[in-house]
C-alpha positions in Angstrom: 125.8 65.5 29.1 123.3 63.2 27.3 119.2 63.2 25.7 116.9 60.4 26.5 114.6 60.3 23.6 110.9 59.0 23.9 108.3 58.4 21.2 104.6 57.5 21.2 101.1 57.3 19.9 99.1 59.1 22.5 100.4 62.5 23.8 99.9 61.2 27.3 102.8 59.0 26.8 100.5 56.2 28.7 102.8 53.6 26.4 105.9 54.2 24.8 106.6 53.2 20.9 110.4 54.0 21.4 112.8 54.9 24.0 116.3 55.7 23.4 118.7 56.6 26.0 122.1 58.6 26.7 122.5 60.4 23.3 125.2 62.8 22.7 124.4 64.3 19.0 121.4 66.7 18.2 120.2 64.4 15.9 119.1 60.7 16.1 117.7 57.9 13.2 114.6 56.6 14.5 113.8 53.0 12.6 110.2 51.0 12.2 107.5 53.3 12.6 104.3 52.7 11.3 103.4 54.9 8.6 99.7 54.9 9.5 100.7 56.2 13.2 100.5 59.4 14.8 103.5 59.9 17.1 104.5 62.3 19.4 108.2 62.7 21.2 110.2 64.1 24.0 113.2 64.3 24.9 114.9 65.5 28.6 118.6 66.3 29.5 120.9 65.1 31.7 124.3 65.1 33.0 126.4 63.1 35.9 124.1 65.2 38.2 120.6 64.1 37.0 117.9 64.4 34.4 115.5 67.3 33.6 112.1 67.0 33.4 110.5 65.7 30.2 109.8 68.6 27.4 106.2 69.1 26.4 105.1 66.4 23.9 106.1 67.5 20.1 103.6 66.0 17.2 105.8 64.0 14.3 102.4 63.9 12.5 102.8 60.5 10.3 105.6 58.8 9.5 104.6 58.8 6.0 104.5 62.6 5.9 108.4 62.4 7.3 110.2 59.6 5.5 109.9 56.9 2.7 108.5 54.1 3.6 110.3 50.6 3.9 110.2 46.9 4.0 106.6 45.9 5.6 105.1 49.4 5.7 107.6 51.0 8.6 109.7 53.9 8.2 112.8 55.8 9.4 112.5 59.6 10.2 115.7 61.6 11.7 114.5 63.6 14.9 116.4 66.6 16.1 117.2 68.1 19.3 119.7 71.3 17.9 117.4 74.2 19.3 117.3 72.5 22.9 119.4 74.5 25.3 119.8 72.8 29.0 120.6 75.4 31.6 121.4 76.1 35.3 120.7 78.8 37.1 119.9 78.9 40.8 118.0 81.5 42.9 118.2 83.7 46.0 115.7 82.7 48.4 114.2 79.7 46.9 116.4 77.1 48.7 115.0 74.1 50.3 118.6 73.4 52.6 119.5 71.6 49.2 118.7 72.3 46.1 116.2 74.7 45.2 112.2 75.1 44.9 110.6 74.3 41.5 110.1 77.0 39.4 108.8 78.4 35.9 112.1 80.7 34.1 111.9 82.3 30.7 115.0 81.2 28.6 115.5 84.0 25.6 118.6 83.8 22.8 119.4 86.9 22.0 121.7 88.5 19.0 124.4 91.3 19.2 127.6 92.5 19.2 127.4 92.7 23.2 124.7 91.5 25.4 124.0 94.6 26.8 123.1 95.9 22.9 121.5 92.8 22.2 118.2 92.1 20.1 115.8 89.6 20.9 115.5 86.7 19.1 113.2 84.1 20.7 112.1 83.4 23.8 110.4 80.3 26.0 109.2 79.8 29.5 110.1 76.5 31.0 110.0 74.8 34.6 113.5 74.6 36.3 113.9 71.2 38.2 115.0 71.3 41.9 118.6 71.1 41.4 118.1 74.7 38.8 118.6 72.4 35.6 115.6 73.2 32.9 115.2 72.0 29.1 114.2 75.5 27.0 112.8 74.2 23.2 113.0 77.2 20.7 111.6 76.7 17.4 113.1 75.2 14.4 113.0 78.6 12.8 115.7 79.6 14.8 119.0 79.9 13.0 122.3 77.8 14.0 124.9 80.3 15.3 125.9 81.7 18.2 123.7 83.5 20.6 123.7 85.3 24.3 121.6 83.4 26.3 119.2 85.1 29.1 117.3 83.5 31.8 114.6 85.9 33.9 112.8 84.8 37.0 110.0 86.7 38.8 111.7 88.8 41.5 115.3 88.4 40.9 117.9 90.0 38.6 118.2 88.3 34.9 121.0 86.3 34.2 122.9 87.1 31.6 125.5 84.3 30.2 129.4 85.8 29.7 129.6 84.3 27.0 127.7 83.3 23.4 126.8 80.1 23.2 126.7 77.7 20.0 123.1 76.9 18.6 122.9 73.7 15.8 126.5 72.6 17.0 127.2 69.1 16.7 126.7 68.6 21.0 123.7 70.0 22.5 124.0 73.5 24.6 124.7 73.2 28.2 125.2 76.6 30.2 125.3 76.0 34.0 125.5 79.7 35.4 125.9 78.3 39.2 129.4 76.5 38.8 131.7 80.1 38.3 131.3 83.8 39.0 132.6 84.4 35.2 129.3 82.7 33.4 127.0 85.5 34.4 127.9 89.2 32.6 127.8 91.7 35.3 127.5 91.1 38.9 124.4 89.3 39.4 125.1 86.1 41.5 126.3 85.7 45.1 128.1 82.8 46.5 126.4 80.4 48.9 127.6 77.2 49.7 129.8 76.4 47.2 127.4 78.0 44.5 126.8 80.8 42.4 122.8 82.1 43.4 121.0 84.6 40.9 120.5 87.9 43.0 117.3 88.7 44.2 116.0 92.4 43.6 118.1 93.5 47.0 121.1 93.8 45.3 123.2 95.6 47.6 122.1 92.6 50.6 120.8 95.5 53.1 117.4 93.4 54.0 115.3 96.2 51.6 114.5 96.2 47.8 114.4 99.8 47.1 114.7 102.4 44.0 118.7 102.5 44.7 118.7 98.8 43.3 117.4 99.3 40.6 118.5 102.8 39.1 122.0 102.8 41.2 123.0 99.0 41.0 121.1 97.2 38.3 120.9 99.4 35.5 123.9 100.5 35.7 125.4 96.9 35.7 123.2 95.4 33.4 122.0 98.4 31.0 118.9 98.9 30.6 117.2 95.5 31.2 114.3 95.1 33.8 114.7 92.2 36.3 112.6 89.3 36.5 110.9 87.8 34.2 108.6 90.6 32.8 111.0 91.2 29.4 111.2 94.0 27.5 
């Protein structure tokens, strides 16, 4: 997987000050701004499969207020991507034959000795692409480490990854839930064409979304978590 980095002066991004592509680290050394600029940046993820879309425009304020100033009034600054994670997930009833509708998920990273038992620790709503990949941003505040990683979408089951995943590493995070039964904890995707789907709130597939779903198949999968993306 890669970043494509973009900076500029307005937050439209009507022109573009700097534009870097096909980074692997979290971190990049931006050269020869102006320290009597404003800037703003954005970065999207991608892998042999595509790009995301572009994350929301981030403020660097000045150059002067984030690095010394050299030779002829420009500046370096160091720009870092470590609390991006780039995730997959795909969901029941929103295909398009390929592919699958455009969509708004809420990403969280939660702490714990089991997912299940898990606390909260941030959370972010972002807009999944057509092919299920999305860019979720969590603040700087967020601590490097290693955290379970949740995705909820309106009407279907969460996701729940089998795994932690590593925040601040020296790559970024990329979780595709869709590629193998064994990313999600629990049972919560089906296979269709090749592909793991998120479940919609019909879990047991009989045409009807009903009480049993929830207290007889959800909970006791998934503890005690409601589905979609209405969070606890």
């Amino acid at each position: 997987g890669f970043y494509d980095l973009q900076l500029s002066t307005t937050p439209t991004f009507s022109s573009i000050a700097v534009s870097e592509s096909n980074l692997s680290a979290t971190t990049t050394n931006v050269a020869g701004l102006s320290t009597t600029n404003t800037y703003y940046w954005r970065v999207r993820a991608g892998n042999d499969y595509g790009s995301s879309f572009w994350t929301s425009p981030r403020a660097l304020l000045s150059a002067a207020d984030t690095a010394s100033a050299g030779p002829g009034g420009a500046a370096d600054t160091t720009l870092s991507f470590a609390s991006y994670v780039y995730v997959r997930a795909l969901f029941q009833g929103l295909s398009e034959g390929v592919g699958q509708k455009q969509t708004p998920v809420v990403v969280e990273l939660r702490t714990g000795d089991s997912l299940h038992n898990s606390t909260l620790v941030e959370r972010t709503t972002t807009m999944s692409d057509d092919d299920g990949w999305s860019v979720a941003r969590f603040s700087e505040d967020v601590e490097q480490g290693q955290y379970w990683l949740v995705v909820r979408h309106s009407g279907h089951v969460y996701l729940g990854s089998s795994s932690k995943v590593e925040l601040g590493g020296s790559g970024f995070v990329m979780y595709n839930f869709s590629d193998s039964e064994s990313k999600s904890a629990g049972d919560a995707t089906t296979l269709i064409n090749g592909e793991w789907w998120t479940l919609s709130g019909d879990l047991n597939q009989d045409g009807d979304v009903t009480a049993y779903d929830l207290n007889g198949l959800l909970r006791p999968n998934f503890g005690t978590y409601n589905p979609g993306s209405v969070p606890e």
